[in-house]
C-alpha positions in Angstrom: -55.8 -6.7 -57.6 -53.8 -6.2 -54.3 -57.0 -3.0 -54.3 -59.8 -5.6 -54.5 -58.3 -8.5 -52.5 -55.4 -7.5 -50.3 -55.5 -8.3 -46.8 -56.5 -4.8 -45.9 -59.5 -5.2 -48.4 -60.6 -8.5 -47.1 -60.6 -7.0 -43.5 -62.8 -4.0 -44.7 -65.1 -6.2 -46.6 -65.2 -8.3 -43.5 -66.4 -5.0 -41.5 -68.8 -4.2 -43.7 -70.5 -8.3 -43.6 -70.6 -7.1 -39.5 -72.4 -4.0 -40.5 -74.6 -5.6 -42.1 -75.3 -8.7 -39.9 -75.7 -5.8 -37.0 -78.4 -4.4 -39.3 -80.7 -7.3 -39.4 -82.8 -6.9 -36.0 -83.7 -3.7 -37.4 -84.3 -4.7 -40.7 -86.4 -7.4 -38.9 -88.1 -4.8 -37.3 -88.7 -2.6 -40.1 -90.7 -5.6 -41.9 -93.3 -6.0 -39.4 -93.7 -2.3 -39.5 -94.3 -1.9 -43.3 -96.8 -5.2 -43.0 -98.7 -3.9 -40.7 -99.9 -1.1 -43.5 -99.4 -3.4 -46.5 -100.9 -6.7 -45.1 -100.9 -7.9 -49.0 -97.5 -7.8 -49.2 -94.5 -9.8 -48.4 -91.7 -7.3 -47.5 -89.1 -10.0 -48.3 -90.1 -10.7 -52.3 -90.8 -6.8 -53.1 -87.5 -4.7 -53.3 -90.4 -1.5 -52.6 -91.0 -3.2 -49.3 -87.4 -4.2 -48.6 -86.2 -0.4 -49.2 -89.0 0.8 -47.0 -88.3 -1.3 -44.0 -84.2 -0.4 -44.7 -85.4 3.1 -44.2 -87.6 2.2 -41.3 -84.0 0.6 -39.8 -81.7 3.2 -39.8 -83.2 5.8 -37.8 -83.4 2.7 -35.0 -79.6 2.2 -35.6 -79.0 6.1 -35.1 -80.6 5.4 -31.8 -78.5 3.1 -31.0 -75.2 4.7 -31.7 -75.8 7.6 -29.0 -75.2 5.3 -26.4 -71.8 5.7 -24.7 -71.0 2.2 -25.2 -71.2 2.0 -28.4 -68.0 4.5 -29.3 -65.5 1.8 -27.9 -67.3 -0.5 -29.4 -66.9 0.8 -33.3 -63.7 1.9 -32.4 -62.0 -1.8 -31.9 -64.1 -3.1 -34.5 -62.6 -0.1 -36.8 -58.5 -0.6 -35.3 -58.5 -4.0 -35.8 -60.6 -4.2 -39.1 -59.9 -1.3 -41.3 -56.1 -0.1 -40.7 -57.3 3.3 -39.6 -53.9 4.3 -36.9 -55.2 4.1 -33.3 -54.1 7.4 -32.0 -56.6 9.0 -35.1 -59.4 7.0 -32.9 -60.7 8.5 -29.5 -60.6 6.1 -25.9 -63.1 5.2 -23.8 -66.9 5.8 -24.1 -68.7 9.0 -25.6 -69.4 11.1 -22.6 -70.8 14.5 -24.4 -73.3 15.2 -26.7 -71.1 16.0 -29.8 -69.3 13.1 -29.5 -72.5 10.9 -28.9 -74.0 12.9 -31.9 -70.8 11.5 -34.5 -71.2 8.3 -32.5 -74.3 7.8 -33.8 -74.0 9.3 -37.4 -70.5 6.5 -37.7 -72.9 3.7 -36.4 -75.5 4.5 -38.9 -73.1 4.6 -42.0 -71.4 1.4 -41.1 -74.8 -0.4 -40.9 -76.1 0.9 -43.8 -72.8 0.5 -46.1 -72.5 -3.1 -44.3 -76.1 -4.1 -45.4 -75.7 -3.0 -48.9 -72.9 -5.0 -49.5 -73.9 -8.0 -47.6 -76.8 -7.5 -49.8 -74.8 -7.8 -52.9 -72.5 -10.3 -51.8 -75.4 -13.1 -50.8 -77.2 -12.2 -54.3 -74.7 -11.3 -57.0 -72.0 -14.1 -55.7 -74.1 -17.1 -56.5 -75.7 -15.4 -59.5 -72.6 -14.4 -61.2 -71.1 -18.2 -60.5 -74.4 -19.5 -62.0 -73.6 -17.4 -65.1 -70.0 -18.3 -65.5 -71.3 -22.2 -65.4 -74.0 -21.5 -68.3 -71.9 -23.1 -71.2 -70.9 -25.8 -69.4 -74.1 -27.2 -67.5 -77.7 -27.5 -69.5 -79.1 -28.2 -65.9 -77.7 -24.4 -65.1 -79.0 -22.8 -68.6 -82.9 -24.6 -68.2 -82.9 -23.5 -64.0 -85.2 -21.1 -63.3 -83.3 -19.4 -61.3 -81.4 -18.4 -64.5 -84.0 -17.8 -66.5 -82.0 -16.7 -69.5 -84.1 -15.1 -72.7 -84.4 -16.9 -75.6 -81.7 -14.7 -77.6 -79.1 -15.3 -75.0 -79.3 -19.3 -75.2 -76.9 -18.4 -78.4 -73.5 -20.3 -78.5 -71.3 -17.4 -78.8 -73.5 -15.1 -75.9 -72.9 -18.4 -73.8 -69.0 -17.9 -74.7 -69.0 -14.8 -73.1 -70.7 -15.6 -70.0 -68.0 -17.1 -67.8 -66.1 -13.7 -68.5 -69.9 -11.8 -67.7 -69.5 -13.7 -64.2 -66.2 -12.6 -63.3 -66.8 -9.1 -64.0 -70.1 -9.1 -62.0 -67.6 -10.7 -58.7 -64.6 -8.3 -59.7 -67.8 -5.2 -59.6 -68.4 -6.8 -56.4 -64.9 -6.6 -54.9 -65.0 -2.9 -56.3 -67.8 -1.7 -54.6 -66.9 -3.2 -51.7 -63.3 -2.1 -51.4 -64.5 1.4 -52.1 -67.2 1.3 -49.0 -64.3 -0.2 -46.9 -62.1 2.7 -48.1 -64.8 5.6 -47.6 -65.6 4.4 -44.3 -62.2 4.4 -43.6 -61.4 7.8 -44.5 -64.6 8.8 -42.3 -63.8 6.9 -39.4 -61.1 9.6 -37.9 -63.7 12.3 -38.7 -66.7 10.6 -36.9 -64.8 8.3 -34.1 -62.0 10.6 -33.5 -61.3 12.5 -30.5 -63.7 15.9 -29.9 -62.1 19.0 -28.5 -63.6 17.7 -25.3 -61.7 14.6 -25.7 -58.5 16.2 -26.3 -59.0 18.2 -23.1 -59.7 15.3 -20.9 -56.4 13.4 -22.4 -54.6 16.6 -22.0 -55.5 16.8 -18.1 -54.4 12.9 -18.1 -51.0 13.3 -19.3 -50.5 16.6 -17.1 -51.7 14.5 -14.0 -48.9 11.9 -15.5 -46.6 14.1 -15.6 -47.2 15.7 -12.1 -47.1 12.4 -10.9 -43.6 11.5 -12.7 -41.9 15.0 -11.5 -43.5 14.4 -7.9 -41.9 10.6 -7.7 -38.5 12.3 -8.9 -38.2 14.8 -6.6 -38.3 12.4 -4.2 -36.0 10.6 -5.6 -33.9 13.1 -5.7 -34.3 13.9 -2.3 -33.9 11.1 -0.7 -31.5 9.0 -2.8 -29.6 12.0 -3.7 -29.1 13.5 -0.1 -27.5 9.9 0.7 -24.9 9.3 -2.4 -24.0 12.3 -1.2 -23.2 12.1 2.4 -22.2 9.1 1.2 -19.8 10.1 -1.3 -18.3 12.7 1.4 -17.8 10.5 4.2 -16.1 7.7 2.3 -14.0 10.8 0.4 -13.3 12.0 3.7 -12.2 8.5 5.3 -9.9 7.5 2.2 -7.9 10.6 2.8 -7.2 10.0 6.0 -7.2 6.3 6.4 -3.8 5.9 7.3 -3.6 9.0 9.5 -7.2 8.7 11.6 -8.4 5.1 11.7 -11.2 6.1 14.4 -12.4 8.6 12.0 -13.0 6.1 9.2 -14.8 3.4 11.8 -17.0 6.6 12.2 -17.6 7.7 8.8 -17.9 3.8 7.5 -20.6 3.3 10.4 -22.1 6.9 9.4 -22.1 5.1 5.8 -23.8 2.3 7.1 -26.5 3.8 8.9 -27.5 6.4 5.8 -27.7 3.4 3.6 -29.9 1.4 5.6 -32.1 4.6 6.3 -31.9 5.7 2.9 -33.7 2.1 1.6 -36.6 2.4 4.1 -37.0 5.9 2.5 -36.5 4.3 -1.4 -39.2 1.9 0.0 -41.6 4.4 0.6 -40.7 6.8 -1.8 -41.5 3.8 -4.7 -45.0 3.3 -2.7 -46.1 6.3 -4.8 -46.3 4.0 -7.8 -48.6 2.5 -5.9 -51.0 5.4 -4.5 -52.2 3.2 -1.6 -54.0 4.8 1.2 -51.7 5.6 3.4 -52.1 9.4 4.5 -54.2 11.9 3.4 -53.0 12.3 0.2 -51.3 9.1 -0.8 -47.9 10.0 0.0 -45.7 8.4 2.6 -42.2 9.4 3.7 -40.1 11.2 6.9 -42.0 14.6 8.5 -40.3 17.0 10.5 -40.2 14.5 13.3 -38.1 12.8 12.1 -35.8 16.0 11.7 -33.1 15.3 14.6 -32.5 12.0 12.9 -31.7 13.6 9.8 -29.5 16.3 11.5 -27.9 13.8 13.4 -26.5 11.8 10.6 -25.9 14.6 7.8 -22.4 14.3 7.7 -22.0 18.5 8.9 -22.1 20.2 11.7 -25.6 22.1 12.0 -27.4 24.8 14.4 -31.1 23.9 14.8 -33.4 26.7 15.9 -36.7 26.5 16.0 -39.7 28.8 17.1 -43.1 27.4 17.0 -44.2 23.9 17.6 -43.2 22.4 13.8 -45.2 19.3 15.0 -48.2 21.2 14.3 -47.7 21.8 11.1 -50.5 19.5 8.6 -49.0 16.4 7.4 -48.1 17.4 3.9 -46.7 20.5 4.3 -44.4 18.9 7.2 -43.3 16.2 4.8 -42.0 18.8 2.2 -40.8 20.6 4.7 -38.4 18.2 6.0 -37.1 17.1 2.1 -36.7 20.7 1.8 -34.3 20.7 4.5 -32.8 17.6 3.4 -32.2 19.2 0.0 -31.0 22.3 1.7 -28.3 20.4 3.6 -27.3 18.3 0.5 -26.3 21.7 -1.0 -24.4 22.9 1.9 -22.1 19.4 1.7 -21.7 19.4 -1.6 -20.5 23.6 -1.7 -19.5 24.2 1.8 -17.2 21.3 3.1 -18.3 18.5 6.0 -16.9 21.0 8.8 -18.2 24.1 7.4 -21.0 25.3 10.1 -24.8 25.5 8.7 -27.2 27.5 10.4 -31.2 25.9 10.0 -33.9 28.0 11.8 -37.4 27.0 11.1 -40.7 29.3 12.4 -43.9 28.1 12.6 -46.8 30.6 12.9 -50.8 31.3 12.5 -50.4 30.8 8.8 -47.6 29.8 7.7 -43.9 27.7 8.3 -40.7 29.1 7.6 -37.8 27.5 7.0 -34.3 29.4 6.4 -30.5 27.4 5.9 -27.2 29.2 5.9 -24.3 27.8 4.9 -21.1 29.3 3.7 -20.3 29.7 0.1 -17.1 27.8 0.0 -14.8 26.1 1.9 -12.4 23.6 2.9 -11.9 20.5 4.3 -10.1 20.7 7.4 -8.8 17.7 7.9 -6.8 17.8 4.5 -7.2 21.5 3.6 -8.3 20.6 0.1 -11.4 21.6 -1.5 -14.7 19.8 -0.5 -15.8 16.5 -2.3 -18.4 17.2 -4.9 -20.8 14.6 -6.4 -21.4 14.9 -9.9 -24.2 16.2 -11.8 -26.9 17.6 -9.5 -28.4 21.3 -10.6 -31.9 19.9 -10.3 -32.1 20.0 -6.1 -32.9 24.1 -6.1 -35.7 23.7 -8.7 -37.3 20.8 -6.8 -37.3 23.0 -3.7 -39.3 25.7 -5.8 -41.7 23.1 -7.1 -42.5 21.6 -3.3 -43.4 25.2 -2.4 -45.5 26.7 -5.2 -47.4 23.0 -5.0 -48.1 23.9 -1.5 -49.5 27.4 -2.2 -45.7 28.8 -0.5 -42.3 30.1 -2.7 -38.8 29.3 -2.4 -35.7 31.5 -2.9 -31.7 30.4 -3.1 -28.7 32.4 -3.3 -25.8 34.2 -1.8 -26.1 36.4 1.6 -23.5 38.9 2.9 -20.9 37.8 0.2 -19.5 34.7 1.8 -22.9 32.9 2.7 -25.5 31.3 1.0 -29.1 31.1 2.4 -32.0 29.2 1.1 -35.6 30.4 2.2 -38.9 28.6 2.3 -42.4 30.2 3.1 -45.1 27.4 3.2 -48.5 28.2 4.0 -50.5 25.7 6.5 -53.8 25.9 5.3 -54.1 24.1 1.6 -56.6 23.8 -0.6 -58.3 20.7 -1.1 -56.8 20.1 -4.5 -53.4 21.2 -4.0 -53.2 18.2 -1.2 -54.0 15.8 -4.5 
């Protein structure tokens, strides 16, 4: 029974009584069309008629279903009404031809299923109650909507006619439990997602994902960069905090003047959520401008070089050039030790800006001779680097130099194509 009356039945049935209520303009339509040929004839008391203008109605519906609209439409009306799993359903409105085309052919097969059994449930349901009430009421059995031959008006053939009436409602619930079921099993074939479809989603979800990995590399960046100056100043000051008190008034005002720059940057960096207008491509955040600031407050001694005016470079590529930089020094404090020296030279040219970093491999601290504070985890600053340039059209490249050195390169070209700003 749970088949024929369940929830998930009722639902379907449901459908199918909108199916068939959608059908009825047609159906309408279809009437006037088959008396204007058969003037003699009322469409509505000759099933000939009836069937004809149901044909006539269809091929109206089929029009109807290749509009774009009308995808979204049958696919709510399918989630919420005949359990079919949402992601075996396609999004949004049918854009191409094939998907218009199974549109169209879904539309048609609900109506038509939908009036059929709307059909049968207005006519059989008070029929078969009329039958199952024949032994009971004379005023039932002498109707003429009844109508019952003489051999039937027998007492033990009017026994049997309550049970005659159930099975004509339990048919009922058969029939429409299996159209509910076969338009069920149709609806991922003709309202799921085309090849087309699955293209467009897949471009979504890799525009997603560019978006996540771009919002945490700046993260990473930014944030990063700061916990660890951060972490190496206060490291620094704790081991000599008895010994050097000016030192730690420097490092804890250093501390406090990272932080506070560091939540402007969180500010702006979170503003991608957002992708206001700002810029020419959405994104905000410190350029190469803002480079003496950075160098300033690194927490190690650097050598700036420069050769070219950097402030020409185009806005983009100047912003990943300067967390480039900042990822570059990041390295060089967590490996190298706050004293050890780091070289920066960046050349700007016709076509393109390079940046180079030295630092040295290893060190130590000189202040306590032990080995340089490191902040945990990390490993993901070097690929970053690599992404910023190959999204800029450039390359990257990290590693040692002359034994005791390490050097990180970066070749970014300073005219981009149009999508490669997006």
């Amino acid at each position: 029974m749970t088949l024929l009356l369940g929830r998930q039945a009722r639902l379907r049935w449901l459908h199918l009584i909108i199916g068939g209520a959608l059908l009825m303009p047609y159906f309408l339509v279809g009437t006037v069309i088959v008396s204007m040929y058969n003037r003699d004839g009322n469409a509505f008391n000759s099933l000939p008629l009836q069937l004809t203008a149901f044909a006539y109605a269809l091929p109206m519906a089929a029009v109807t279903g290749l509009f774009p609209l009308a995808r979204p439409l049958s696919v709510a009306a399918v989630r919420a009404l005949c359990g079919v799993p949402a992601e075996r359903l396609a999004d949004g409105p049918a854009r191409t031809r094939q998907a218009r085309v199974r549109t169209a052919g879904w539309f048609t097969l609900h109506l038509a299923l939908g009036a059929v059994i709307s059909g049968m449930t207005l006519a059989l349901t008070p029929f078969a109650v009329a039958v199952m009430t024949l032994p009971f009421l004379s005023s039932v059995r002498n109707s003429a909507v009844v109508d019952l031959p003489r051999a039937l008006t027998r007492p033990w053939l009017l026994a049997l006619a309550p049970f005659a009436g159930l099975a004509m409602l339990v048919a009922l619930a058969g029939c429409a439990a299996a159209a509910g079921a076969l338009l069920a099993r149709r609806a991922p074939v003709l309202l799921g997602p085309t090849p087309d479809d699955r293209l467009a989603a897949a471009e979504r979800r890799a525009a997603d994902l560019a978006v996540r990995n771009r919002l945490a590399r700046e993260l990473h960046d930014s944030v990063g960069h700061a916990l660890s100056a951060v972490t190496l100043q206060a490291g620094a000051a704790r081991r000599v905090l008895d010994s050097d008190p000016e030192f730690v008034r420097e490092a804890l005002t250093a501390i406090e003047e990272t932080t506070r720059r560091t939540v402007g940057e969180l500010d702006s960096v979170l503003g991608l959520l957002r992708q206001g207008d700002e810029g020419d491509d959405g994104l905000t955040g410190p350029a190469l401008d803002a480079l003496d600031g950075l160098l300033a407050r690194c927490g190690v001694p650097v050598s700036y070089v420069t050769r070219g005016d950097p402030g020409t470079a185009p806005a983009a590529v100047s912003r990943e050039a300067y967390r480039i930089v900042q990822e570059g020094l990041s390295n060089a404090l967590r490996h190298g030790g706050r004293a050890a020296p780091v070289e920066l030279r960046i050349a700007v040219c016709d076509k393109e800006l390079a940046i180079t970093l030295d630092n040295p491999l290893s060190g130590r601290d000189p202040l306590s001779g032990r080995a340089p504070v490191v902040r945990p985890g990390g490993g993901r600053g070097l690929r970053g680097i690599a992404e910023r340039a190959v999204l800029l059209g450039g390359s990257a490249e990290a590693g040692p130099h002359d034994d005791d050195r390490w050097r990180l390169t970066a070749r970014l070209p300073l005219h981009i194509p149009a999508q490669e700003k997006q």
